[in-house]
C-alpha positions in Angstrom: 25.2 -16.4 27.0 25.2 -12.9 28.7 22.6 -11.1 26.3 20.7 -14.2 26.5 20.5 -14.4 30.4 19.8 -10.7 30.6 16.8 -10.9 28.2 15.8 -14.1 30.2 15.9 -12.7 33.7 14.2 -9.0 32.7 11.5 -10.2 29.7 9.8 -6.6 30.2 13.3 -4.8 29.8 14.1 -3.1 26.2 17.5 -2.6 25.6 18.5 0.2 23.3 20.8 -1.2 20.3 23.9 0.0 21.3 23.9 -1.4 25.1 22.8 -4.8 23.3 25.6 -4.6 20.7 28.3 -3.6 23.7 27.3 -6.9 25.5 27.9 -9.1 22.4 31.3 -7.7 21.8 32.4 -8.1 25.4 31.0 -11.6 25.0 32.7 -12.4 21.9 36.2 -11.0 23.2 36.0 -13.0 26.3 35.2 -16.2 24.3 37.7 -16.0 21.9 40.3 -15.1 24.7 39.2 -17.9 26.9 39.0 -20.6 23.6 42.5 -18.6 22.7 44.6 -20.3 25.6 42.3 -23.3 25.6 43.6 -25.1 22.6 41.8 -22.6 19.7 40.5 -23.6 16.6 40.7 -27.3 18.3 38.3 -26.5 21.0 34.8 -28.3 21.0 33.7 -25.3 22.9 34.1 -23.0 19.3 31.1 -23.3 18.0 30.2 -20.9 20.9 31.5 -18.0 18.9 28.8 -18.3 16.6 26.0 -17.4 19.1 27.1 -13.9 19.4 27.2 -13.1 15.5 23.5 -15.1 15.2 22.1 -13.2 18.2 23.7 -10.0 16.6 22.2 -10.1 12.8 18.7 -11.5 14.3 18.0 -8.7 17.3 20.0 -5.5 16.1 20.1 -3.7 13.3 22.3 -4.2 9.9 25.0 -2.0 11.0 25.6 -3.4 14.4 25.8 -7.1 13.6 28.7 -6.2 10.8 30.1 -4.1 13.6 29.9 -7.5 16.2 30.8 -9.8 13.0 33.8 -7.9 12.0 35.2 -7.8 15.7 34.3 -11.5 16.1 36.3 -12.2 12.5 39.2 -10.2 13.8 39.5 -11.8 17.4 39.6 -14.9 15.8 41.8 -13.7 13.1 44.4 -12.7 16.0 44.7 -16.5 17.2 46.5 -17.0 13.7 49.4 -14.6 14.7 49.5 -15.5 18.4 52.4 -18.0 19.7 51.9 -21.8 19.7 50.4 -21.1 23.9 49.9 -24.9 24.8 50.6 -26.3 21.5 54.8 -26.0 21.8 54.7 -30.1 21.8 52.6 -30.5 18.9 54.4 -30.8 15.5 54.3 -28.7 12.4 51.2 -30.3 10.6 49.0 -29.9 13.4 49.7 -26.3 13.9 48.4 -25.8 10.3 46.0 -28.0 10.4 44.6 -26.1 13.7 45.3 -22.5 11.7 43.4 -23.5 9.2 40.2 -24.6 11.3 40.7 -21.1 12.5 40.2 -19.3 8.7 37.3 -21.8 8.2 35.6 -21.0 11.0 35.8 -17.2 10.0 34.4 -18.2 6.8 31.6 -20.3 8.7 30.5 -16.9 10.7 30.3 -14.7 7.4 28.4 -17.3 5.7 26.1 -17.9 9.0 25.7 -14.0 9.3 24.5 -14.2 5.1 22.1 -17.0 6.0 20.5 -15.2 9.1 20.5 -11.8 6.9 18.7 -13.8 4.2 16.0 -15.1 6.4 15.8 -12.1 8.7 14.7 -10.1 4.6 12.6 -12.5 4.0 10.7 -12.8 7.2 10.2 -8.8 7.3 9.2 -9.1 3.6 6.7 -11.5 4.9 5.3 -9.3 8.0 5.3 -6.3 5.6 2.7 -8.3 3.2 0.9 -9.8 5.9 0.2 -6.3 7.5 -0.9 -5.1 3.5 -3.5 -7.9 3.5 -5.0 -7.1 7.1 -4.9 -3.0 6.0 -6.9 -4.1 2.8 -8.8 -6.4 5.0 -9.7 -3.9 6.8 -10.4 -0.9 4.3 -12.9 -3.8 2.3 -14.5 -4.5 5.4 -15.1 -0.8 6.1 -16.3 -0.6 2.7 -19.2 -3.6 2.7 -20.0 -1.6 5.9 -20.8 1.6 4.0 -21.7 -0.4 1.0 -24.6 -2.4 3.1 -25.5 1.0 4.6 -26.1 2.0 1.1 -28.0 -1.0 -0.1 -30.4 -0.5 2.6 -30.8 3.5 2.2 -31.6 2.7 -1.3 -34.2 0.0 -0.6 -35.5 2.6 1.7 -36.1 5.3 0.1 -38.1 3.5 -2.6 -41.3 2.9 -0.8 -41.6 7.1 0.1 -40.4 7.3 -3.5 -43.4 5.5 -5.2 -46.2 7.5 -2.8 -44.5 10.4 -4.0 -45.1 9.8 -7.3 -48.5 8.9 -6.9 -49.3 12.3 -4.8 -47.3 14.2 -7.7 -49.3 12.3 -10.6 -52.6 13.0 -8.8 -51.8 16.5 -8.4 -50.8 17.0 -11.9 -54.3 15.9 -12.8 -56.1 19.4 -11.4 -56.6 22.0 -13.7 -55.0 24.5 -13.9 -51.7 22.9 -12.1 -49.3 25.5 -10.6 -45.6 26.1 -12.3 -44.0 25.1 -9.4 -45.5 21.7 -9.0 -44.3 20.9 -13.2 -40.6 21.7 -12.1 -41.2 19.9 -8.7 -42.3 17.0 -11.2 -38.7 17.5 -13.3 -36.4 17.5 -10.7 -38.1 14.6 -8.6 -38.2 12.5 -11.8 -34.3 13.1 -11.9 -34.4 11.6 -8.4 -35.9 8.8 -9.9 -33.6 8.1 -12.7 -30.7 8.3 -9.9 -32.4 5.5 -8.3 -32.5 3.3 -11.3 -29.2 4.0 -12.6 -27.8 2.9 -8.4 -30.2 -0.2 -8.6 -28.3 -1.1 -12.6 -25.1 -0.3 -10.7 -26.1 -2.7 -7.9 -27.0 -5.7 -10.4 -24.0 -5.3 -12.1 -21.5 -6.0 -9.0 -24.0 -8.5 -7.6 -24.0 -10.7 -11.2 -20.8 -9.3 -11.7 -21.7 -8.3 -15.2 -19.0 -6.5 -17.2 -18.8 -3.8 -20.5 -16.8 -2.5 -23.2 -16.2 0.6 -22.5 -15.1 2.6 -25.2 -12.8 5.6 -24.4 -14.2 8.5 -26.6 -17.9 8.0 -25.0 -16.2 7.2 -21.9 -14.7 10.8 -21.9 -17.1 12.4 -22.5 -19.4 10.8 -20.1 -17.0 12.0 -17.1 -17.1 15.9 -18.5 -20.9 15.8 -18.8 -21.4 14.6 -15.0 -19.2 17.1 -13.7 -20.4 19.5 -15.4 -23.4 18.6 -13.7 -22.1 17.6 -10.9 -19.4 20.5 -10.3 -20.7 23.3 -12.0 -18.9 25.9 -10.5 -15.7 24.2 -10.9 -12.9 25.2 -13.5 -11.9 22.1 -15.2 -9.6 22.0 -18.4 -9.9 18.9 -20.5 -6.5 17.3 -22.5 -7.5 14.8 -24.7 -4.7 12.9 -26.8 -6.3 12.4 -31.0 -5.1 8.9 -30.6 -7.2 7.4 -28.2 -10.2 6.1 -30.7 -9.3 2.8 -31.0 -8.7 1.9 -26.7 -11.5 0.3 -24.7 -11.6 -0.5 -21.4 -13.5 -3.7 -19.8 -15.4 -3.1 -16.6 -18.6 -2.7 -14.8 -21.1 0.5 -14.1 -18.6 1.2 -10.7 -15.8 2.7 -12.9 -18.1 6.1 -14.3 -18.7 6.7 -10.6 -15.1 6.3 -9.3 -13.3 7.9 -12.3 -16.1 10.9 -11.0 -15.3 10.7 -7.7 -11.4 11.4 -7.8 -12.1 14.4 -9.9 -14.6 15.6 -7.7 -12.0 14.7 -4.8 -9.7 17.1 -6.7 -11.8 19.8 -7.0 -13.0 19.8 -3.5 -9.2 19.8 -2.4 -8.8 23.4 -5.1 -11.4 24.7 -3.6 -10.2 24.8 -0.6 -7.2 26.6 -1.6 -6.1 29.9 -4.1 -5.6 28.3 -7.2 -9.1 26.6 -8.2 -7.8 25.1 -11.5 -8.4 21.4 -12.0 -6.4 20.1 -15.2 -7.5 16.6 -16.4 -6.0 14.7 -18.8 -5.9 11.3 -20.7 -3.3 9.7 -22.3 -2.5 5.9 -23.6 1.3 4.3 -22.2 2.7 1.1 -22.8 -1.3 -0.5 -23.7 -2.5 1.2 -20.6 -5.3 4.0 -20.0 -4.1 6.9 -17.9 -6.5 9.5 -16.1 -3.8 12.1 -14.7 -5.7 15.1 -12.7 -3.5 17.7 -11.5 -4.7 20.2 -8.6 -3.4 22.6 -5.9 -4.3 20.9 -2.3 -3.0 21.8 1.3 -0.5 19.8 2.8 -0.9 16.6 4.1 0.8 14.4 6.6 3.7 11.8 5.4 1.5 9.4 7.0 -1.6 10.6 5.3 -0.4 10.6 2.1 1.2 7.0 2.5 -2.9 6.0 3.9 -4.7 7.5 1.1 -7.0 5.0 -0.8 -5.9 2.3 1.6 -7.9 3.4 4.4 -10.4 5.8 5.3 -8.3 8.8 6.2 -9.8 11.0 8.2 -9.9 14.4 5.9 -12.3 17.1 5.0 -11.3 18.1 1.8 -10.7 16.1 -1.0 -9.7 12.8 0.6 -10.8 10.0 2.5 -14.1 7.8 2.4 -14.3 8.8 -1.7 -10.5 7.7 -2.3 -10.5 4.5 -0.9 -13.9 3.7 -2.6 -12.5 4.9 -5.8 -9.1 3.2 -5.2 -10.7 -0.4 -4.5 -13.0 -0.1 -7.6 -10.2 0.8 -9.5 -8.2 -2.4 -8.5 -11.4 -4.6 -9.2 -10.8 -3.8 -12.8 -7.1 -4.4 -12.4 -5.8 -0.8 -12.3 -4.3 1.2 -10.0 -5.0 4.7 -8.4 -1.6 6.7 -7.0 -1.3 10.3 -5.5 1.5 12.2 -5.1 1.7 15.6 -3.2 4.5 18.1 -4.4 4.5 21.9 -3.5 1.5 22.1 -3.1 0.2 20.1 -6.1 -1.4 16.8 -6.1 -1.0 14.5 -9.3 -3.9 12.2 -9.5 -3.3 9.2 -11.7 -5.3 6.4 -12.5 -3.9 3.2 -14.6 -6.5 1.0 -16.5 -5.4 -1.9 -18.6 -6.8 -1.6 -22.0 -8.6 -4.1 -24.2 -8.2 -4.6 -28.0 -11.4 -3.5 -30.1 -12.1 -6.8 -30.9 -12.1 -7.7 -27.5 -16.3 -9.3 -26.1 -17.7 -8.6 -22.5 -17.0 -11.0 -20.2 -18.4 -12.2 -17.4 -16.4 -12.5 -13.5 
């Protein structure tokens, strides 16, 4: 066929929709006239006009295969009004007999065009989910990266951690100690506890050990660590009076990525005229639901599509800290969704509850 040759001939040539389209319907009016005068419907040669509408719904888009369809359905519809040409010695019953191959090869094309529609869905439906899974592929193998890096900064820094301690123990012992080496003492011994609480963290994903985490406790855990963590930060808390009885199963992750996307939020309010960070926490349909609501600048279509699913490349309020957040947050079966409107981004985070009579498990 003409398409066919062209695309043959010139492999490297791209052919806008429309030019590709034009050389179908010229195709399928010269077949049909040719098969016209050539004995119709009875033709073996027929089956050609398929082609056309196949090639049509498989290389161009919806609109322009009905466009070639409907032409190819009405140039074959013509040959039922056209006069008897080469069939004036053939009697009544094989005139209708050739008429009505004619109406069932029109239904043949607009069932072939369904079928090819069909499988056309279903192999973009496949493509879209097999370019999901290398994405995620790719943001979990961007995370192990950073999450090695981690590992091996926190193996390091526990050697120099220990002579520290040491050096700060054998200074304590002179009389009279200074002030400043007491609070030195205080502040390193909170560097301490960071390190045992990241090591706890570390055993939990590696024995994949999980908890009960009840949501009262759980709440707030997440306002004492930013206060601590974001002092400076205006924050208002909304907490629903019937939340006592939820619990969530998980491991030591979820604290720090439930603190992350706040802290996410606040950086992003920070970096604009309304510093107000609203955070609330509501139970739907046996579900747990963080919502944080917070003025951010504009982003991108395509960033806003990206964010948790790769490291977008951001300096407020995004990137390395959402997807980390986001994958933890699936881990526990939950879901973490962002949408930017006017200037104000709604955080929410969706956590499957479990019933208070519900034990740990173990993954």
């Amino acid at each position: 066929m003409l398409l066919l040759l062209i695309l043959a001939l010139w492999r490297d040539l791209r052919l806008s929709p429309w030019l590709m389209s034009l050389l179908l319907l010229i195709e399928v009016c010269a077949v049909n006239g040719l098969i016209a005068v050539n004995g119709g419907a009875s033709n073996p040669f027929s089956a050609l006009l398929l082609i056309p509408v196949v090639l049509a719904f498989m290389l161009l888009p919806f609109g322009y295969g009905v466009s070639v369809l409907l032409v190819s359905l009405v140039a074959q519809a013509a040959q039922l009004g056209l006069p008897a040409v080469g069939h004036h010695h053939q009697s009544v019953e094989m005139l209708s007999h050739s008429r009505n191959m004619v109406v069932s090869f029109m239904i043949t094309s607009v069932l072939v065009a369904v079928v090819v529609c069909y499988f056309r869905y279903q192999i973009a439906r496949r493509e879209h989910a097999i370019t999901q899974l290398r994405e995620r592929q790719l943001r979990d193998e961007q995370l192990l990266a950073i999450g090695m890096s981690a590992a091996q900064l926190t193996h390091d820094v526990a050697t120099p951690t220990q002579s520290i301690r040491l050096l700060l123990e054998e200074a304590l012992e002179q009389t009279p100690a200074p002030v400043w080496l007491t609070e030195l003492e205080q502040q390193f011994a909170r560097i301490e506890q960071q390190l045992r609480n990241w090591r706890e963290v570390a055993d939990d994903v590696r024995e994949q050990r999980w908890h009960l985490y009840p949501l009262p406790p759980l709440w707030r855990s997440l306002q004492q660590l930013m206060t601590v963590a974001r002092p400076e930060s205006p924050i208002k808390w909304h907490w629903q009076l019937d939340q006592t009885s939820g619990q969530l199963m998980a491991d030591r992750t979820l604290l720090p990525a439930l603190t992350s996307i706040i802290i996410n939020a606040c950086e992003a309010a920070a970096d604009t005229l309304v510093a107000q960070v609203s955070v609330f926490s509501r139970i739907e349909n046996k579900h747990w639901q963080l919502q944080i609501i917070n003025s951010a600048n504009a982003l991108s279509l395509e960033q806003q599509d990206q964010l948790g699913g790769r490291l977008v490349a951001s300096h407020k309020g995004h990137g390395v800290g959402a997807a980390l957040s986001n994958a933890t947050i699936e881990k526990f079966s939950g879901s973490v969704s962002w949408q930017l409107t006017d200037g104000t981004m709604l955080t929410t985070v969706t956590l499957p509850l479990r019933g208070s009579n519900a034990e740990p498990n173990h993954h």
